[in-house]
N, C-alpha and C positions, 0 to 999 in steps of 0.2 A: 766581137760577138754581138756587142748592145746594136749597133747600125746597121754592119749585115750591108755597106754599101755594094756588093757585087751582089747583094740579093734581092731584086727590086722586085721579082717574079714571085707571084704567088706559090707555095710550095709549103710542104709538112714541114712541123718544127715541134718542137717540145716545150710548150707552153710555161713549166716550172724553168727549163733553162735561163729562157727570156727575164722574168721574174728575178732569178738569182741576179743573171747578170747588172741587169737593174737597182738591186738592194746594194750591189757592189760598188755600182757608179756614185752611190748617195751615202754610202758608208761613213763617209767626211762628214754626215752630219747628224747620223745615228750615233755615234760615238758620244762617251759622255766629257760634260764639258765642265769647266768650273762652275757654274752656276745652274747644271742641273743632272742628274746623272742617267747613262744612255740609254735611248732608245729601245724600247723591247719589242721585235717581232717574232709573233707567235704566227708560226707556221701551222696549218693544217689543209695539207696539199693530199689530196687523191687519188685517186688510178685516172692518167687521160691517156687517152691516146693522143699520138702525133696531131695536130690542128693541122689546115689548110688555109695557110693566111698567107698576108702580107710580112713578115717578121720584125722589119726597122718598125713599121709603120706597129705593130702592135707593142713593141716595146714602148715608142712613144708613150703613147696611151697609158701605160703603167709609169711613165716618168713621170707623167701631168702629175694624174693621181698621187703619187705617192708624194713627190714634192710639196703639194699643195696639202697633204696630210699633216707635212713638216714646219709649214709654215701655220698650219692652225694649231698645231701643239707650242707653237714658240708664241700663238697670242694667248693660249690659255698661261702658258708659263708668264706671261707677262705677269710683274703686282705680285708673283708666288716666290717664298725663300726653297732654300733647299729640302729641308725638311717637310715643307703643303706639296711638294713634287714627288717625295719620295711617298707621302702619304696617299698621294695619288699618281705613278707612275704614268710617262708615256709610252703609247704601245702603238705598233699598228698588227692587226691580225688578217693574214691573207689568206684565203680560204679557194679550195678547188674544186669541180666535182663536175664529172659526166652524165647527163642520163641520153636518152636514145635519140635526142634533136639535139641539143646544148652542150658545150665547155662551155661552162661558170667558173668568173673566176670572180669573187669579192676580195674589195680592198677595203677593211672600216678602219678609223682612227677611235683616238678618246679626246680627240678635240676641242673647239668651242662648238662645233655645230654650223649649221646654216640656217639664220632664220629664214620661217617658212615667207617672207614677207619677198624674198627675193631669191627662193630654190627658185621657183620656176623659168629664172630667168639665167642660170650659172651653164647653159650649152652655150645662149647666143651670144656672137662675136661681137669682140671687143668689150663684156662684161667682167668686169673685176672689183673685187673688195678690200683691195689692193692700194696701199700708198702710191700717188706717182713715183714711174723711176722702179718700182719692185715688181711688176707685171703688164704686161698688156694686154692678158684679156683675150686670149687667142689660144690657150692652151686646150681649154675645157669643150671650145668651139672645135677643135682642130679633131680633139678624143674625138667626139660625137659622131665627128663626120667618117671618123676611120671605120670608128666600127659598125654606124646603122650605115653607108653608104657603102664603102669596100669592103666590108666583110659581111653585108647583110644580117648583122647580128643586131643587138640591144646592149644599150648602155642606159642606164638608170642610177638614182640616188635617192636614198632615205636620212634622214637628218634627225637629230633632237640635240634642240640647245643644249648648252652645258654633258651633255651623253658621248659627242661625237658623229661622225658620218660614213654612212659605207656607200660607196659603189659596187655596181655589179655592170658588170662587164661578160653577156652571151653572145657567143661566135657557133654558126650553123654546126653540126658534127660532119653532117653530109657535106661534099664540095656544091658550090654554088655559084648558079650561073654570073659570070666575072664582065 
């Protein structure tokens, strides 16, 4: 369902499906682990209708995201015992909602955040904040291009240190010239 390889063709799809499918794929690392315990996603998903996307290609986009949500709760949890985790859980919260141009779909963590010294730079390719070897930097470049380029929509980020980061993620309602 996550890749949809015979679905290369733009076409309606169910936006929350996508999503599940995806929280499924990363389950392996939501799950709680001995040194911290799991992942909390708080759903709050709303009435969409069917979208008119690319389907692999949007699931992408929510892999980046969420992964990259996973890896900034593993540097907050760095230096924390069990107990400064439990006092501050990790969560991510995905959020849905239609209006008469837009499906929105927000992705935020409780992360470290993005200083603001180098948001402006987390679309262009080949940026990472990333150990060698753990990224290259191509993920957040690849998002961007799905969705202002092939889906005509917006993708944006809002940050605060220590708070955490959401995306948002707007794909047209109406279909759109392809």
């Amino acid at each position: 369902n996550f890749s949809r390889k015979d679905e290369s063709a733009c076409k309606s799809v169910d936006v929350h499906e996508g999503l599940e499918s995806t929280l499924l794929i990363l389950q392996h690392r939501l799950k709680a682990a001995p040194e911290r315990p799991a992942i909390k996603i708080l759903r709050d998903y709303g009435e969409l209708p069917l979208v008119e996307c690319y389907a692999s290609q949007l699931n992408q986009v929510f892999m980046n995201i969420l992964a990259n949500a996973l890896d900034a709760m593993e540097e907050t949890n760095a230096g924390r015992d069990y107990e400064e985790i439990m006092a501050r859980p990790n969560r991510i919260t995905i959020r849905t909602q239609a209006s008469e141009q837009w499906i929105e779909i927000a992705i935020a963590d409780n992360g470290t955040g993005i200083p603001e010294a180098i948001r402006s730079r987390i679309f262009d390719p080949f940026f990472t904040t990333k150990p060698a070897g753990k990224g290259t930097g191509l993920g957040m470049s690849i998002s961007y291009q799905i969705i202002n380029q092939q889906h005509q929509g917006k993708l944006s980020c809002i940050s605060q240190m220590d708070q955490g980061t959401k995306f948002t993620i707007q794909i047209p309602q109406v279909p759109y010239a392809k």
